[in-house]
TINU-471395 format. One record per residue (C-alpha): residue in one letter; x, y, z. Coordinates in steps of 0.001 Angstrom, whole numbers, plus 524288, in hexadecimal, padded with zeros to 5 digits. Layout:
TINU-471395
aXYZ;...
end
This chain:
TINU-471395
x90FD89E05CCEAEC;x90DCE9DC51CDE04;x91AB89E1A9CD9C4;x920A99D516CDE69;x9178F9CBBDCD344;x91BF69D611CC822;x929C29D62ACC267;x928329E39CCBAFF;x921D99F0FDCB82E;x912749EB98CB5C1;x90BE59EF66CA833;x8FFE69EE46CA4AB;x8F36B9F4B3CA76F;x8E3A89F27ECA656;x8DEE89E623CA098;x8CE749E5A6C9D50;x8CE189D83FC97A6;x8BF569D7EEC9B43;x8BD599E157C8F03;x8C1FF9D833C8635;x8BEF99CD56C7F58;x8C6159C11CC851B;x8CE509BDA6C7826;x8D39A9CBAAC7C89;x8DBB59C82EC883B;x8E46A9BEF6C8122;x8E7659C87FC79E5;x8E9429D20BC846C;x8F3C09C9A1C89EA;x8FDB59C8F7C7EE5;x8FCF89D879C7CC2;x8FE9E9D9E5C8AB7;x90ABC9D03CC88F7;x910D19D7EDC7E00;x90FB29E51BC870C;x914BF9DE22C93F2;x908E09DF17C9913;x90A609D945CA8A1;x8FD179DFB5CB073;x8EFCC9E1C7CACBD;x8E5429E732CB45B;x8D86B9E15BCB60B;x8CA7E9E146CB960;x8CB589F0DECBB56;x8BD849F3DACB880;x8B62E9E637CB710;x8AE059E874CC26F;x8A1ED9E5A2CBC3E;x8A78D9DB45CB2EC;x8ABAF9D397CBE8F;x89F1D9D610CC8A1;x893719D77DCBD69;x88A219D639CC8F6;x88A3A9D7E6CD8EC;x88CB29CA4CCDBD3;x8958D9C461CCF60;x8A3209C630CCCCB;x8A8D89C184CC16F;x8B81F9BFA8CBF99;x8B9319B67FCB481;x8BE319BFF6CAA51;x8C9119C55ACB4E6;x8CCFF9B734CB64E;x8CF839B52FCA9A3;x8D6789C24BCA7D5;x8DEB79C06CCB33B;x8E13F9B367CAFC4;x8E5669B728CA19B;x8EE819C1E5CA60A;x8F5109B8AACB006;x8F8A69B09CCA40A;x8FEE69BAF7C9C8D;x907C99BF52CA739;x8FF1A9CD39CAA0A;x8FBC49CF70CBA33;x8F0E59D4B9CBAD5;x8EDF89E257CC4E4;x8DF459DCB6CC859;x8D28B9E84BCC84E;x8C8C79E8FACD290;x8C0669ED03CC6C9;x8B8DD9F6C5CD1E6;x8BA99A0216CC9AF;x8AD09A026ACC4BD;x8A2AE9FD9ECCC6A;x898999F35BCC311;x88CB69F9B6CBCA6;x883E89F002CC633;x88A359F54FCD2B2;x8865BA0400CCEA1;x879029FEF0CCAE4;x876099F6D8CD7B7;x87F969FE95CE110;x87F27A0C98CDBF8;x88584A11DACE95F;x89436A0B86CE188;x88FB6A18EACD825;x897A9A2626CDAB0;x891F4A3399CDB41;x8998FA3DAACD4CA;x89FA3A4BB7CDAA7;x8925DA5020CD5D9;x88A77A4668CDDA4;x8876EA3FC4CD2B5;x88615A3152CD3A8;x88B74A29EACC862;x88734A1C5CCBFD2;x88C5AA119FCBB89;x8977BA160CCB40B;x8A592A17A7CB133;x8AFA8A13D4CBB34;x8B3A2A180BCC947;x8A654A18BECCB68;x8A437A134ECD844;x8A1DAA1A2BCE480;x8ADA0A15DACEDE0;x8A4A3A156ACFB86;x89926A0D22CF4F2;x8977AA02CCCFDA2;x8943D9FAD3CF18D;x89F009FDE7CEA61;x8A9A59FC50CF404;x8A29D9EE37CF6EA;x8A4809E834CE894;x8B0EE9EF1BCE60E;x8B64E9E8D7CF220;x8B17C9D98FCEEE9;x8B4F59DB41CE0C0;x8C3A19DD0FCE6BD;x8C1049D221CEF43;x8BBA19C968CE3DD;x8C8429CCDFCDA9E;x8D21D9CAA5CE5DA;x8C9F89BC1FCE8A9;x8CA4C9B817CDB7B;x8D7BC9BDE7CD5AE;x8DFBC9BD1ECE17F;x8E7CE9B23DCDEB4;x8E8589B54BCCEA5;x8F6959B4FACCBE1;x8F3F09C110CC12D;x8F0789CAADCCBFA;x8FABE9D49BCCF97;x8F3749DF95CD4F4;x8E58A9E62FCD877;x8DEB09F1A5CD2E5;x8D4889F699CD946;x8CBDA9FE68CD277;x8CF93A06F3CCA6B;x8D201A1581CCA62;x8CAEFA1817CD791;x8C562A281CCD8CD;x8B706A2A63CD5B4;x8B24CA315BCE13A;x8A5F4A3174CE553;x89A16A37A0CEC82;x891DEA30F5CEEB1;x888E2A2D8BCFB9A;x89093A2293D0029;x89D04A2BD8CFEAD;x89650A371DD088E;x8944DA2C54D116F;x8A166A25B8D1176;x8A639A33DED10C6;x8A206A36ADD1E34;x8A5FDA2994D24BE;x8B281A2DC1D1D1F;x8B20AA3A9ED2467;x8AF34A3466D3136;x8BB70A2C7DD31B1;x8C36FA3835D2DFD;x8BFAAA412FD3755;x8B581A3A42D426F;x8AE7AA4744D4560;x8A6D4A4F41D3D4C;x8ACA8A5B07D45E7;x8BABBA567BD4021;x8B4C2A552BD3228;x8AE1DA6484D33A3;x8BAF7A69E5D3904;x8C093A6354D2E4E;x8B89EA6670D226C;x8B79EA74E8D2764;x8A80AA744BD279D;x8A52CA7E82D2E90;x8A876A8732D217B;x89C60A8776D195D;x893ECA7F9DD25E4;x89788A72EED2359;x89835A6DF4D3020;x89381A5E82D30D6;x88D69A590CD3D7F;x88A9EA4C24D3714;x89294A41F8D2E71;x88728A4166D2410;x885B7A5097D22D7;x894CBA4E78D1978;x891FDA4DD8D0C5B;x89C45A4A76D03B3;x8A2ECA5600CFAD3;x89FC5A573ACED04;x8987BA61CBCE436;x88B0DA5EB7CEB01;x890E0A6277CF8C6;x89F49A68DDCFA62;x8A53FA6B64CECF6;x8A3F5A770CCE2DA;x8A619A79AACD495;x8B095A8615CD789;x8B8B4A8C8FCCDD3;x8B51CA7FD3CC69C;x8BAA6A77FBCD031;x8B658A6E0DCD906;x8B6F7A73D0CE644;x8B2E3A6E04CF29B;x8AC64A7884CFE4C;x8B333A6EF4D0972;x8BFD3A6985D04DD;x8C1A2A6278D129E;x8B4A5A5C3ED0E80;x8B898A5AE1D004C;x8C623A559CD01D2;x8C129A4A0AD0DA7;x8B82EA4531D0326;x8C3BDA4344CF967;x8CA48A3E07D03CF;x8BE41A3496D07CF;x8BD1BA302ACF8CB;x8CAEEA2DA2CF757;x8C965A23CFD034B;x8BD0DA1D2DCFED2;x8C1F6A1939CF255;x8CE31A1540CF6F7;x8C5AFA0CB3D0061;x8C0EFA076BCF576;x8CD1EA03E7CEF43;x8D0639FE13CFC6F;x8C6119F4EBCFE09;x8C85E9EEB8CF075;x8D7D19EF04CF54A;x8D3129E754D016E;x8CA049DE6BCFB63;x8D66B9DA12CF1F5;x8E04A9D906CFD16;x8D70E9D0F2D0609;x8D7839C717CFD9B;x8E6019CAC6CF7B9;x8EC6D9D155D0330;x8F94F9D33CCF844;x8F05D9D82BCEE24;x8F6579E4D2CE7E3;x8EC5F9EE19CE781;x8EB549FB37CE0D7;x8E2B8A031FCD844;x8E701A0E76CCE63;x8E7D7A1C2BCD0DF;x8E13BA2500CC6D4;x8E42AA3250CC0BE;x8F28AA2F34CBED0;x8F3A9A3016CCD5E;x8EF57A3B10CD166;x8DFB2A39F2CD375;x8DA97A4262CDA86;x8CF43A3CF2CE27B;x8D772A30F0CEA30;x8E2E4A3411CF49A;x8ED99A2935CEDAC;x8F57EA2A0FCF7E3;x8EB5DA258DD01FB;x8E7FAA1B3ECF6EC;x8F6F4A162ECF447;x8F763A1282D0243;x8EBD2A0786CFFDC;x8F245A0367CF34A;x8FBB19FA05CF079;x9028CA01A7CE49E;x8FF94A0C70CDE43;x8F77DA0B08CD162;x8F645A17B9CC8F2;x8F0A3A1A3CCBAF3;x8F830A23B2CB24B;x8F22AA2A97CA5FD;x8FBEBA3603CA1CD;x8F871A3D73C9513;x90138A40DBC8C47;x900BFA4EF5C9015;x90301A4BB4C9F4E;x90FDBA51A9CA3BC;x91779A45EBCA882;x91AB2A4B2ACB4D7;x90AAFA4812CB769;x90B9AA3BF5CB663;x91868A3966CBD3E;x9124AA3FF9CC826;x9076BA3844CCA8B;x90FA3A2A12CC7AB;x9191BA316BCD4C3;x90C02A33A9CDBDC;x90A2BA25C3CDA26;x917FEA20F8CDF28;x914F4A2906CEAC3;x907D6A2400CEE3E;x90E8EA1888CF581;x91A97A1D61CF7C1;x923C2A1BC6CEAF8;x91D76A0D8FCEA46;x91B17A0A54CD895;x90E8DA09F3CD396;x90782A0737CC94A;x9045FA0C76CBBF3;x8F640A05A7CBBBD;x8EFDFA0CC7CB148;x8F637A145ECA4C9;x8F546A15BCC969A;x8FE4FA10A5C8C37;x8F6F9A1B1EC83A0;x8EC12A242DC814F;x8E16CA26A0C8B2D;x8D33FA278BC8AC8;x8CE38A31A2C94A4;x8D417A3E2DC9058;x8D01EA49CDC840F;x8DAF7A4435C7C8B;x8E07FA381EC7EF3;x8EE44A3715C77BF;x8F61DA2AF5C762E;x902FBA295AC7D52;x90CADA2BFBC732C;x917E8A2183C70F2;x92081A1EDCC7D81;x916F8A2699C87DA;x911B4A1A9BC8D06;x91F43A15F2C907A;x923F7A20E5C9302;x91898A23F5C9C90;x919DEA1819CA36E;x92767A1617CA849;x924ADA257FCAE54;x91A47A1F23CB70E;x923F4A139ECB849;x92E08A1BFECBAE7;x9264DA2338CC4C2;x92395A1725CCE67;x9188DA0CD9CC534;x91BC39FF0DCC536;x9118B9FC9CCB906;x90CDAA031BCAC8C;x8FE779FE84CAC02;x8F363A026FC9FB7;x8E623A0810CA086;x8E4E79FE88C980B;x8EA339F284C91FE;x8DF3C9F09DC8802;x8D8FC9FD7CC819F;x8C8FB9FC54C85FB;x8BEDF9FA6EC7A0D;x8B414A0320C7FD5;x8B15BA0C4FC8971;x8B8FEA1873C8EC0;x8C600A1241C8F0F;x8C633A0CE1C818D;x8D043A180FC7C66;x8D9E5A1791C87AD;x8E531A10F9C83EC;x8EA47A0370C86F8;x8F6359FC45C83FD;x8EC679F13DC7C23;x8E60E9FC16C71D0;x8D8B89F9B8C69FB;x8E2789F3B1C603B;x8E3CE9E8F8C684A;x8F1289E538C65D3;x900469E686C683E;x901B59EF49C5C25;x900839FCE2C617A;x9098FA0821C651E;x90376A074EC7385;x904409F865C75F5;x9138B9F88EC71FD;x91510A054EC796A;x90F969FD84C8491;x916EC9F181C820D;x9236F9F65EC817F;x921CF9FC87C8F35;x91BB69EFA5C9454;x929CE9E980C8E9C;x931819F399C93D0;x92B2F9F10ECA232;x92D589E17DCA13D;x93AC59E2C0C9D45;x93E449EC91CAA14;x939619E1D1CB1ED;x9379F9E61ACBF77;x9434F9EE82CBE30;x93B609FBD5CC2A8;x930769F46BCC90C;x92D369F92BCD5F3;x93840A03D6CD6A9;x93543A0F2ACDE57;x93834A1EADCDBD7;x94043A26F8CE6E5;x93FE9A3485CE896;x94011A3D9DCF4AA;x9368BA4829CEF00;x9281BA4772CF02C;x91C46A4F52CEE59;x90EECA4E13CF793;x90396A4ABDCEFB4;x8F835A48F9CF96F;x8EA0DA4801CF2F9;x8E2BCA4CE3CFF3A;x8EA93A5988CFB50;x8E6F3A596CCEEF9;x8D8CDA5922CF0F4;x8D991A6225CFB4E;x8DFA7A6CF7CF20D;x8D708A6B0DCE64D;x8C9C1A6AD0CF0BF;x8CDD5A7808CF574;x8C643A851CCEF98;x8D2E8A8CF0CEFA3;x8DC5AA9328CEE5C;x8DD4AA8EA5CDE88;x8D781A839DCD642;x8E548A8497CCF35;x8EBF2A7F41CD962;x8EB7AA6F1BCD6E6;x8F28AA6503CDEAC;x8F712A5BE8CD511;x8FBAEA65F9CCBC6;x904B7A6B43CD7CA;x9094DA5EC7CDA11;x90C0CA5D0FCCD4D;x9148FA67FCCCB20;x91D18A6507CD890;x91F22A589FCD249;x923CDA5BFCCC35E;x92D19A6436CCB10;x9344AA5795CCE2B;x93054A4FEBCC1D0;x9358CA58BECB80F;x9436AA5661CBF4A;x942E0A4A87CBF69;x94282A4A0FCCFA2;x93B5EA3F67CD444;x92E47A410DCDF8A;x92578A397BCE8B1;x91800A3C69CEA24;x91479A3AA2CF792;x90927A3BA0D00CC;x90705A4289D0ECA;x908C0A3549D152A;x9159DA3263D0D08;x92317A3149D1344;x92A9EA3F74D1386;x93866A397ED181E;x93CD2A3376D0BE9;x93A7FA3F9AD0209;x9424FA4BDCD038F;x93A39A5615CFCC5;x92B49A558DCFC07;x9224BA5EA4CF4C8;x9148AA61E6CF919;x90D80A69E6CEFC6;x90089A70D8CF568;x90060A6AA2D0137;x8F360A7023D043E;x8EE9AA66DBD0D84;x8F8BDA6352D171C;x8F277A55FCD210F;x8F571A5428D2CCD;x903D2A514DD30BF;x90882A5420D23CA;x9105BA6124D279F;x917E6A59E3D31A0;x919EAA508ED2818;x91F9BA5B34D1E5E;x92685A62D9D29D8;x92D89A554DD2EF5;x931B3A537BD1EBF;x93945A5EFBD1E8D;x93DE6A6041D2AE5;x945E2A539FD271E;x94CC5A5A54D1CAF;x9424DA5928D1118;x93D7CA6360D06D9;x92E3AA65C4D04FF;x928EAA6DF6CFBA2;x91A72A7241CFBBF;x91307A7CBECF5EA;x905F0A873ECF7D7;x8FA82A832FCFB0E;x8FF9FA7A12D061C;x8FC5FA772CD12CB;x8EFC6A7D94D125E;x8E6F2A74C2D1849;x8E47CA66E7D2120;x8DE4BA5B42D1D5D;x8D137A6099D1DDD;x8D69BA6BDED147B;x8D35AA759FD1FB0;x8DE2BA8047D1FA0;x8EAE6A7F22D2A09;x8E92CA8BADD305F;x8F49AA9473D32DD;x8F903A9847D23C0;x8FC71A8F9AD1A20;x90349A8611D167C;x8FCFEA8177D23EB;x90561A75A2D2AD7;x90F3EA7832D2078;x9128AA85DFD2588;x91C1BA8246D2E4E;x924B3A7885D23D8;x923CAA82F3D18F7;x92747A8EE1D2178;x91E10A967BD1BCF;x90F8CA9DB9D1C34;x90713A9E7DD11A9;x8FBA3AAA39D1385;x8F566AA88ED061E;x8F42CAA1ABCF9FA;x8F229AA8B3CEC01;x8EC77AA1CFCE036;x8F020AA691CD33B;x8E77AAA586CC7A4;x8EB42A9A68CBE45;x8F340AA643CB5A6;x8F96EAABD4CBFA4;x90862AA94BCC436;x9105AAAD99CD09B;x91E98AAB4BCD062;x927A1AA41ECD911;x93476AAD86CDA29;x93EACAA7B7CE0CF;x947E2AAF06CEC5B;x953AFAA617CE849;x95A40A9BE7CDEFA;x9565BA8D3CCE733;x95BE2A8254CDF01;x95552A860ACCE8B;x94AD8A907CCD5EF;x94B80A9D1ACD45D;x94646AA71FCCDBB;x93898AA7F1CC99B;x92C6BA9C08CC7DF;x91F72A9E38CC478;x914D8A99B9CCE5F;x90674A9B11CCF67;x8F961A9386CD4D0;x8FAAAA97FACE30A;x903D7AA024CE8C7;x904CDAA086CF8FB;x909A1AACB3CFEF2;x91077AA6A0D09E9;x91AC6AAC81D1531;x92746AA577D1AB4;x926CEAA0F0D26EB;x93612A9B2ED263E;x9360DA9862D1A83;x93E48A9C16D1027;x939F8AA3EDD038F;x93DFAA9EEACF677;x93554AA509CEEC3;x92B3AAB013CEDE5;x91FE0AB361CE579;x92339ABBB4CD6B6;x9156DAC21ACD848;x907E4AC5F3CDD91;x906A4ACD57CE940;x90E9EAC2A0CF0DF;x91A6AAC4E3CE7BE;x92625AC18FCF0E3;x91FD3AB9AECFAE9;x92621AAB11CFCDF;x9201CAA198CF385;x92BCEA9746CF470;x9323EA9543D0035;x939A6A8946D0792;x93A43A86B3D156D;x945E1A7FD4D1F61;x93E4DA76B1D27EE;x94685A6E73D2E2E;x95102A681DD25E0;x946D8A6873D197C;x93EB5A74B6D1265;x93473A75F8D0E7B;x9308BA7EA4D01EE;x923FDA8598D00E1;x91DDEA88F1CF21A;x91355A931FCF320;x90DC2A91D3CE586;x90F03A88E6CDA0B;x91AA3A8B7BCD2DC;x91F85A87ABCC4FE;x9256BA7B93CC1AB;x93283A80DDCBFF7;x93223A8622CCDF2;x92E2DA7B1ECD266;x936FAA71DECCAAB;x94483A7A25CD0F8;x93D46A79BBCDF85;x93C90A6AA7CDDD7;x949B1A6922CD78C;x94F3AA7109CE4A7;x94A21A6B96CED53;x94D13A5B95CE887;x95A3BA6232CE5C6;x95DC0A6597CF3A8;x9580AA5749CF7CE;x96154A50E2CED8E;x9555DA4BABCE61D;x95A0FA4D1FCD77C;x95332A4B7FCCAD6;x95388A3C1ACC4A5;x957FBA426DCB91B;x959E6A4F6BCB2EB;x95257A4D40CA47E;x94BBAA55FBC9A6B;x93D7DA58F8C9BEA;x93434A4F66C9A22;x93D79A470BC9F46;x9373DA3DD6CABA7;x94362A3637CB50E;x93DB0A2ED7CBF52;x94362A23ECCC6D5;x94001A175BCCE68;x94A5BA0ED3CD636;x949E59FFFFCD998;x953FB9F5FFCDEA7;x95DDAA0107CDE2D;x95B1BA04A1CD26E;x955DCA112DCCB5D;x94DBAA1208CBF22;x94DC2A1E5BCB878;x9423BA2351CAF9E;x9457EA2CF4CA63A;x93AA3A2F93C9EBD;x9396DA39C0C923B;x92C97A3FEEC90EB;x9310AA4751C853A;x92F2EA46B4C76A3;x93D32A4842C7420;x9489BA4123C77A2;x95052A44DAC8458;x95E06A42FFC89AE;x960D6A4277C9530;x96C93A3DDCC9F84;x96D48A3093CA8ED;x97A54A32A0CAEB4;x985D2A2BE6CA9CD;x9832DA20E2CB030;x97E33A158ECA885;x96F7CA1030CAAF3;x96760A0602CA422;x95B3AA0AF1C9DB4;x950889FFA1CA18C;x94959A0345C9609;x95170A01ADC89ED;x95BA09F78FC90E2;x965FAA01B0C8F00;x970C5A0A1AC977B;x96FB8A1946C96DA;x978EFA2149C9D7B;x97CB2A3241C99CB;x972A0A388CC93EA;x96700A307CC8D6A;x95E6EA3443C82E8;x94E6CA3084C85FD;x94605A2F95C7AC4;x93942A3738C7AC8;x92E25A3160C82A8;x937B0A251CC8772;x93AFFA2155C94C2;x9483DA1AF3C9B8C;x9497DA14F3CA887;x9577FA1466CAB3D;x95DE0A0B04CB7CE;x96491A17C6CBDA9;x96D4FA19C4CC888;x97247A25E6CC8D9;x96B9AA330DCC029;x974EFA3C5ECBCAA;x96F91A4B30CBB9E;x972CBA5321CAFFA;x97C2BA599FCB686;x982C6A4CEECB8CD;x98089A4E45CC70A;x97DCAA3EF2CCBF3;x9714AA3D7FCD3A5;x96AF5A30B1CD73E;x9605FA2E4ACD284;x95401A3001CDE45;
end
């Protein structure tokens, strides 16, 4: 991998030296030598620059840029440029043209604004990959590949309905196995032929309800997001395979959007046909940081605790939202050793020069419309650029260990937020979210994992709405704790198949027989209303009463035991919490969504009884994570405050990589500042020694 032509943490981020003058570049490459500077991606969206006509391509500017970066000691991470097709392929090939959800079809315009199954656009795409692997394959400036850019525009258009059915025909051969599985006798939707399926959108199967977007058939619905998620990654895969035919030890990747968690494409089907993990990150100031370390944790779990990398941020303001306010002094730092400390091995700029035109002109860069070294940003930027050079490779490629993970699994996640019922409060990302501030707020690290990941090495695993439960997965679940682990899910789970047809029986379905339980119906509250969680005894920090609302299950114990009952409604005293021995592991059952403090005591139990303790104990707004190498373990400890915080290491004595120092007792952290300390042992407030996991 690539990792092996690199000898630290890579910095750098979006170069467009084709919209600037030449005397420009020159200039470029001393400010990008003050800020250390050592990557600089290229060619992102110069599709049309470099192909101004079917049958001529044009390189000569990329030469020259790769060329002049080569000299100044900058790799470069080399662009497909594919992410916007040329104005003369939508004029002369308007089938590379999407249609919108409406069935609109669009024009030239914008970005991500080519249909992923026109045969015209997958053709050029493809030999423009070929072309930039023939021509820059032996460049010695060329670490890495990124293809396209930001992949998700879906798309429905005619050539999508008919790749949808041949799509369809692979997955289930028989148009009796595709009625059975779409349900179609409800409503008489029976097919008899392929071309009778029309592909879902607000002309055919979806509704404006409760001003939602609703879909009549979510087995119909949820194969088409399923369907578009493949085609574009086919897409991505072609370029990929263009590259490595000519480069078979090209590293290939492209960057994930939406701070990692976009909706429309499965990552975790992706990450398996990428080489690392590319994310951009755009945080506003009034993001919680327990967002964003969230998503940089779904990241390290896309391929299994491997780094990735920070491909796109912002060293300041942004351009795209109703108020776009600058990062105040020490965020950017601050903000990037979290993602660093969360598994990235690069901090990388959307963008390196500030645009004169168009809609990006505001967003920030680390080169401003000044033009020069003399601005807050640019030494902001520098020092951190400084900072990385001098660590070296000393945190460069280290990994993160816990044995705690949550499930994230986007085919769940569409299936939820497709249904008509039982709430449109209920949203999967927002229940994932609070599962996992449960253990970021103590400073207890977590895995995200997928339904194909390994069980064996993690010792408690949280499911949240495990509505749709595919096939094997029970046994996988049942076979987890059966071997001694912990697993935690919640209502709404185990509801339905892959299809998102019901598990008949009662609910929660296949999980029935883990959980020890039977659920007969499910309550929705209104947005103001609140049930409470009252607890039959004192289990670790629980007891007492917690608030809890959303949907409440009224459920019966079928071995099981009862931990705690309903405060209210006419269900007040039936089991809402309960835990249950199967094998040498439980498993807990939540029956509604619960406040943060419940949940924050549940999770500190049940790590507790595993022997998985906090990294630290620290004030709030207070971030510990850790990543190990050679031996050795880094510690983050990261203030998010305004104020000044103290806070205690353990008497042992540890070097502080960032201001060459030892600390050892308790440390003060100024407001907004970071340290990463070489740690061995953690000591707990109570002066209780725990290592450090």
């Amino acid at each position: 991998m690539f990792k092996k032509k690199v000898s630290k943490m890579l910095y750098g981020g979006d170069y467009n030296p084709e919209q600037w003058p030449r005397e420009i570049w020159d200039e470029d490459m001393r400010l990008f030598d003050l800020a250390g500077v050592d990557i600089a991606t290229l060619n992102v969206f110069s599709w049309a620059l470099n192909q101004p006509d079917e049958s001529t391509y044009n390189f000569d500017w990329l030469d020259e840029a790769m060329d002049l970066l080569h000299e100044n000691g900058v790799h470069v991470c080399l662009g497909t440029s594919t992410a916007a097709h040329p104005a003369w392929m939508a004029t002369k090939y308007p089938d590379v043209l999407t249609v919108d959800f409406e069935g609109r079809k669009r024009k030239f315009g914008r970005r991500h604004n080519s249909c992923p199954n026109s045969p015209t656009y997958r053709k050029y795409s493809q030999t423009m990959a070929q072309k930039l692997a023939e021509r820059y394959k032996d460049h010695p400036a060329l670490l890495l590949w990124h293809v396209n850019n930001e992949y998700g525009v879906r798309c429905y258009c005619e050539n999508c309905e008919k790749s949808f059915r041949v799509w369809l025909k692979e997955r289930y051969g028989t148009l009796e196995e595709l009625n059975t599985a779409w349900y179609t006798r409800f409503w008489g939707h029976t097919f008899y032929e392929w071309d009778e399926i029309v592909l879902p959108n607000v002309l055919s199967e979806h509704l404006n309800l409760n001003n939602q977007d609703v879909t009549s058939f979510q087995g119909i619905s949820l194969d088409y997001a399923r369907f578009m998620s493949d085609s574009i990654l086919d897409c991505y895969k072609l370029e990929r395979d263009a590259i490595k035919g000519i480069i078979p030890d090209a590293v290939v990747t492209t960057n994930f959007q939406s701070n990692g968690t976009y909706k429309p494409l499965d990552y975790f089907k992706w990450a398996k046909e990428l080489d690392v993990i590319a994310l951009d990150s755009y945080p506003t100031n009034d993001m919680p940081m327990s967002h964003t370390a969230m998503r940089y944790d779904l990241m390290r779990g896309l391929k299994d605790g491997d780094p990735y990398l920070l491909m796109e941020s912002c060293p300041t303001q942004l351009n795209w939202k109703p108020q776009n306010a600058l990062k105040r002094p020490g965020i950017n730092k601050l903000w990037s050793y979290q993602v660093i400390s969360r598994g990235a091995d690069s901090i990388m700029y959307f963008q390196l020069r500030r645009s004169v035109g168009a809609f990006e002109k505001f967003h920030g860069a680390l080169i401003d419309h000044a033009g020069h070294e003399n601005t807050r940003v640019f030494r902001e930027c520098a020092q951190l650029g400084n900072e990385l050079k001098e660590m070296g490779d000393t945190i460069l490629g280290a990994t993160v260990e816990t044995k705690a993970a949550i499930l994230f699994d986007w085919e769940n996640w569409w299936a939820i937020e497709y249904s008509s019922g039982p709430t449109i409060e209920l949203k999967y990302l927002n229940e994932i979210q609070k599962y996992y501030d449960a253990f970021y707020h103590q400073n207890i690290q977590v895995d995200f994992i997928g339904v194909d990941s390994d069980l064996s090495k993690y010792d408690v695993v949280v499911a949240p709405v495990l509505y749709m439960v595919k096939e094997g997965y029970a046994k996988k679940l049942e076979d987890f704790v059966s071997n001694g682990g912990t697993f935690i899910t919640t209502y709404f789970s185990g509801i339905v198949n892959e299809s998102d047809l019901v598990t008949l029986g009662g609910y929660p379905g296949e999980l029935r027989k883990l959980l020890g339980i039977w659920v007969e119906e499910i309550d929705a509250l209104f947005p103001e209303q609140k049930n409470k969680i009252v607890m039959k005894e004192t289990i670790g920090e629980l007891s007492g009463t917690f608030e809890c609302g959303i949907l409440c299950e009224l459920l019966y114990s079928e071995g099981a035991e009862i931990i705690g009952d309903y405060g209210s409604g006419f269900y007040q005293g039936m089991p809402v919490i309960t835990r249950n021995t199967f094998g040498n592991g439980e498993a807990w059952y939540v029956a509604s969504s619960p406040e943060h403090d419940f949940l924050k005591k549940l999770i500190s139990h049940v790590t507790n009884q595993k022997g998985i303790k906090p990294l630290l104990k620290t004030p709030e707004n207070v971030e510990v994570s850790c990543r190990k190498k050679d031996g050795k373990q880094f510690l983050f400890i990261l203030n998010h405050n305004d104020v000044p915080v103290t806070i205690y290491v353990g008497n042992e004595t540890h070097q502080d990589l960032l201001n060459k120092k030892t600390v050892s007792g308790e440390i003060e952290i100024s407001p907004k500042d970071v340290m990463i300390l070489e740690y061995q042992f953690a000591k707990l407030l109570t002066g209780e020694p725990t290592r450090v996991v």
